[in-house]
C-alpha positions, 0 to 999 in steps of 0.5 A: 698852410698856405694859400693864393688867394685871388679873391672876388673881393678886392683882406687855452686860454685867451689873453689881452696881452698876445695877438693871435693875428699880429703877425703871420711871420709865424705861421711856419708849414707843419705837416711831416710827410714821410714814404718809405720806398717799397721794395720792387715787385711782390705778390698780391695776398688776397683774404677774407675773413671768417664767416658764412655766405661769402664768394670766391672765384676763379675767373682765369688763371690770374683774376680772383672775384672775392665777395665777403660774408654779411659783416666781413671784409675783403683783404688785398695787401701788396707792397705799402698798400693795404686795400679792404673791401665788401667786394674785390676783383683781382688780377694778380698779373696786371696787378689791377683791382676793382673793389666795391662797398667799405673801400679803405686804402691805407699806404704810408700816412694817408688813408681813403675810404670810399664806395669804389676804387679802380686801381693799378697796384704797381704804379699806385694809382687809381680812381675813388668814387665818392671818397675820401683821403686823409693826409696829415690832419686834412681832410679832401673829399670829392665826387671823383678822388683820382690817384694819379701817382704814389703822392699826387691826387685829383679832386672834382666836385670835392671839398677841403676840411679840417673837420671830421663827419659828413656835416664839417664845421667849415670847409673849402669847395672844390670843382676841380684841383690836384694835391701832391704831398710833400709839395702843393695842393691847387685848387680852382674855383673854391668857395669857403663856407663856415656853418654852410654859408658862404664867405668867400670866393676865389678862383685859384688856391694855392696850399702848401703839404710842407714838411716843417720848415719848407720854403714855401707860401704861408697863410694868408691874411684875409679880411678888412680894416675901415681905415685901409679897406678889405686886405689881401696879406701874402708871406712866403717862407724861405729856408736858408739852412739849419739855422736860418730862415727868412720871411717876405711878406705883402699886404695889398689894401682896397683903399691904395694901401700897400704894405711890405714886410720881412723877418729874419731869423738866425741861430749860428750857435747854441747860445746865440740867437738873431730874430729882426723884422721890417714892416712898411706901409704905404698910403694913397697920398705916398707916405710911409708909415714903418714898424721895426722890432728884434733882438740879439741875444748872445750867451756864449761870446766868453766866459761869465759874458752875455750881450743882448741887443733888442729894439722896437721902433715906429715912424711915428705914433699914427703907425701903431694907432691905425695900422699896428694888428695888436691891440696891445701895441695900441696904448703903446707910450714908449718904445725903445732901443737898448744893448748891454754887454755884461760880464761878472768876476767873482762878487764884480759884474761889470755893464756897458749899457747903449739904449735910446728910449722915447717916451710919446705923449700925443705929439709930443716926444722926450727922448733919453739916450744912454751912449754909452754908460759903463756900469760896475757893481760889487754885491756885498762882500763879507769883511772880517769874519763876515761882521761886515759886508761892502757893497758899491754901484758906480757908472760913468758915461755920456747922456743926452736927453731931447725935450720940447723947448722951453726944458733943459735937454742936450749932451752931458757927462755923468759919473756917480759913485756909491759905495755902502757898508751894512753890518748884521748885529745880534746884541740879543737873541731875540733881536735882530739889527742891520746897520747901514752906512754909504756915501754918493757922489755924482758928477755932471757935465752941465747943469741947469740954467738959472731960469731951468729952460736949458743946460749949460756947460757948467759942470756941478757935483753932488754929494749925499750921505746915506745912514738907516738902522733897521730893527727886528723883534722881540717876536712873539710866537703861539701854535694851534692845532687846526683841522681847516682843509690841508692845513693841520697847524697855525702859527700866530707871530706878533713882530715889532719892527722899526726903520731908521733913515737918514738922507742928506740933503744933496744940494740945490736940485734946481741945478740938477740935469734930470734923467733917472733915479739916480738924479732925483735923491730928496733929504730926508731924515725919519723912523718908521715903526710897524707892528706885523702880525703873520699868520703861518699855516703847515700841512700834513705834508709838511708844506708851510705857507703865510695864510695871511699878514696885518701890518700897521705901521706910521712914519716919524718926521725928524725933518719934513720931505721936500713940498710939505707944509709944515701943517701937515704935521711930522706924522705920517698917516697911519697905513694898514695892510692886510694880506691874506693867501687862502689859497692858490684861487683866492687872495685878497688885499686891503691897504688904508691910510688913517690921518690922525690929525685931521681924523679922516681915511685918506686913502683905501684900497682893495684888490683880490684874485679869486678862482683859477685859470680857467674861471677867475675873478680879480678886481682893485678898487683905490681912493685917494683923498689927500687933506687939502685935495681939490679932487679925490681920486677914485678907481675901480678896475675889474678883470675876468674870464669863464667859459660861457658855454662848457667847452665852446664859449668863453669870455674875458673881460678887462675895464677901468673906470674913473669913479672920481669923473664919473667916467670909462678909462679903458675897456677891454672884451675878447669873446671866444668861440671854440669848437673840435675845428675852428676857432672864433674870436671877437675883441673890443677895446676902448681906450680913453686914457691919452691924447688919442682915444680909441675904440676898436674891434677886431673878429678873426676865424682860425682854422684847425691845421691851417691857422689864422685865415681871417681877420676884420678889423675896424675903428669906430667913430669917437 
């Protein structure tokens, strides 16, 4: 729907990850308006039903005066028009009727009801009294209904609603207006009320009655943010061709605000798609604040070829903390802009990666850019009867990182190369090995300074080798019958497993220029063994499913990592995971790590999903309390929604708290109210992890087949 608004004032189920107000860019006309044409002339068929007590006469040779039986109805068809009645006169000349008591006219998709209808049936106009029409999912009524053609209507003393019965949830007050399908509704002095009370004047309303894909005035945003003040939001929508359309949108502030925005979509072929938007604030002091976001995405440009391009990018980190609508963007800590092209040939795939990534950290920024990086990839291939599988992941290309002074950033090449054999062995029946071997080299174009504060032209190679072993079996197995609701079998599995891996040392890291995974390879030299012990159930069905899972497992040392002391001992803790799937509305999780050395639990965790969709329950709870740790580290974070109230009211929660600090990190609550009509909406987040701790509020009204109509947003005092 769309709106004018010249205000009196001078603005399923529920997620936190979506924002139902974010973006009136989406707001798109939907009614589908269709008239067939009616052939010219005809004769106006007059009947009544059956029964006892009616009246017909004979006024003149061409006017009948038909009265229906006690329960009965008057039947008057011509054309598309279908008119029914208690009471009708009828001049089948000057096809004029008057009918009386019950009146429903029904032409096309629209239908009227009223107490009483003067109408021309050849031009297809008239005047209802005290009536109503119903036209694509809206609903006008008035005091006066005048038709004044087959499309157009005029309204006085009336009201616009979505809602049905003679008490509406919300609806919009009319003094006077005129509506023409397929084209606008405008409408002066209206008052909006929700629940009877009033909220809103305005003096002109304009409102589209589209079909999909109009061009057109869109929704309107309507409402207030204490930072800006109250807000008038106006798009229009214009339609460029089958596959293309575009989107202008204005937002006008109380506080000398200005805000201007577009969006562009574009689909030139099946398999090639284009969405891009631009959104711009101004403040009273003339700074600008921007927004922009898209993607590319191209799937048809050649054979085993696909090119994707997407961006999201601020002025600043202010612009998505006070003027960004989504609260999921709030807490936003990196944005970034990426485009790859991919191809594959037989078991190669080949990559060429252009990306910019900035991570903020409160005033603080490090960039990393890829500018780009060719990537190539085999998946392991089979040799020799398939005995022996290759493997290999290489990349080479231009890096630049920007840090704050003081860290080593600039511009600098780096080529790595990986290739890896793996070979799967079955010396016995009953146990299964993988062996692995592979070889990387990486070089850079620069390195680190000796005092690690920046990067000078000295190029550096490193080179590490890679060796693992992984062992499976002997497994042992038993079956039990069971009668525990779909399941009729268990299966109880005992499986040894061990782990061998072997990193070499990669030479001195204080020389390495650090952007990704591939420059952080620590030596490393261990075996980690695990008893896994599964839990199989199968239905009558024949379905089978893991009902739950307990592994123990520990690491041995054969050299110790990188930054621990030789104290702490060459055995790791010993780690349990429990898991257990009762269900697709319950699972649970457990993890613990038993230091055995010093005989103390250095770590647990605990986290479940419980109920449905509709009603769940999901919490985690973690402590860390290293040997030798100042601080422990204990949290609990907990997320949930039912409905409060069948069918109307429903709650969903989202919170993190520092049990450590004794402390809120994040709070999160979206209460919905829901009713045949309209939809309310009230969300609050406190955030206080960062450098800029938050507490928002946001309230916004949606009202069945027009959309998003208000929205209050608001920042409270820290």
């Amino acid at each position: 729907m769309v709106f004018l608004l010249l205000p009196s004032l001078a603005r399923a189920q529920s997620s936190f990850e979506t924002d139902p107000f974010a973006s009136r860019f989406r707001e798109r006309p939907n009614l589908d308006i269709k008239f067939r044409v009616p052939e010219a002339g005809g004769v106006i068929k007059v009947s009544v039903s059956d029964g006892k007590g009616g009246r017909q006469s004979l006024i003149s040779e061409t006017v009948y005066e038909v009265q229906a039986p006690p329960g009965g109805t008057v039947t008057v068809e011509y054309q598309d028009i279908r008119l029914t009645a208690d009471y009708v006169r009828a001049d089948t000349k000057t096809k004029q009727v008057v009918a009386e008591g019950d009146v429903v006219l029904e032409q096309g998709p629209s239908r009227l009801t009223g107490l009483r209808l003067e109408m021309d049936l050849n031009d297809k106009t008239g005047i209802l009294t005290d009536g109503q029409a119903e036209l694509a999912g809206i609903l006008v009524r008035g005091a006066v209904l005048a038709k004044t053609g087959a499309r157009t209507f005029e309204i006085r003393d009336g009201a616009v609603t979505a809602c049905e019965g003679d008490d509406p949830a919300w609806e919009f007050k009319v003094k006077d207006g005129a509506v023409t399908l397929d084209d606008y509704a405008k409408l002066k002095n209206v008052v909006f009320r929700l629940g009877g009370i009033p909220l809103l004047y305005t003096p002109y309303l304009l409102w589209p009655a589209l079909r999909d894909r109009a061009s057109g005035f869109l929704i309107p945003g309507i409402g207030y943010s204490s930072s800006r003040g109250g807000f008038l939001g106006l798009s229009y929508f214009q339609v460029l061709g089958r596959s293309a359309d575009a989107t202008v949108t204005t937002d006008l502030y109380t506080k000398e605000f200005f805000g201007v925005g577009t969006e562009l979509r574009l689909r030139p072929s099946e398999g090639t798609s284009f969405t891009g938007s631009y959104y711009t604030v101004i403040d009273p002091n003339q700074r600008w604040q921007w927004k922009t976001w898209g993607t590319i995405s191209a799937d048809d440009l050649a054979p085993r070829t696909r090119a994707v391009v997407n961006w999201t990018d601020y002025s600043n980190l202010q612009f998505f903390q006070t003027y960004d609508r989504d609260f999921s963007l709030t807490s936003t800590r990196t944005v970034g802009q990426r485009a790859f092209v991919t191809r594959t040939e037989g078991p190669f795939a080949f990559n060429l990666r252009l990306e910019r990534e900035t991570a903020l950290y409160g005033p603080t920024e490090v960039v990393l850019e890829r500018k780009p990086v060719l990537e190539a990839r085999l998946r392991p291939t089979g040799l020799f009867g398939n005995s022996v599988f290759v493997e290999a992941q290489g990349s080479g290309g231009f890096l630049r990182s920007i840090r704050p002074a003081g860290q080593p950033a600039g511009d600098y090449e780096r080529f790595d190369l990986f290739p890896k054999l793996s070979a799967p062995l079955s010396p016995f029946p009953w146990l299964s090995v993988n062996a692995e071997a592979g070889y990387r080299v990486t070089q850079y174009g620069a390195s680190v300074s000796a005092d690690g504060r920046s990067l000078t032209d000295e190029e550096y190679t490193r080179t590490t080798a890679q060796a693992g072993l992984e062992l499976t079996g002997p497994s042992f197995a038993r079956v039990f019958g069971v009668k525990l609701g779909k399941l009729t079998k268990l299966k109880h599995v005992i499986e040894p497993r061990a782990d061998y891996q072997y990193q070499t040392d990669p030479g001195d890291l204080s020389r390495t220029p650090v952007f990704d995974e591939v420059d952080t390879i620590l030596p490393s030299h261990a075996v980690r063994y695990a008893l896994v012990q599964r839990l199989l159930g199968k239905e009558k069905s024949g379905v089978s499913r893991e009902v739950a899972s307990l592994e123990l497992s520990r690491l041995h040392y054969f050299e110790l990592p990188v930054g621990v002391p030789s104290s702490a001992g060459r055995d790791s803790p010993l780690d349990a995971v429990l898991r257990v799937n009762a269900g697709p509305s319950l699972n649970f999780d457990a993890r613990a790590a038993w230091d055995l050395k010093a005989g103390v639990v250095t770590s647990t965790s605990v986290s479940a999903n419980v109920g449905s969709a509709a009603r769940f329950l999901r919490f985690s709870y973690y402590d860390s309390r290293p040997v030798g740790a100042p601080v422990p580290s204990t949290q609990l974070r907990f997320g949930g929604g039912t409905m409060v109230m069948p069918r109307f009211l429903r709650l969903d929660l989202e919170a993190n708290y520092d049990i450590a600090r004794g402390r809120m990190l994040e709070w999160r609550s979206l209460l919905t109210w829901e009713a045949s009509c309209f939809k309310i909406l009230t969300e609050y987040r406190d955030l206080r992890i960062g450098a800029i701790p938050t507490r928002d509020f946001r309230i916004g009204l949606n009202l069945k087949n027009i959309g998003s109509f208000l929205d209050f947003t608001g920042r409270l005092s820290n």
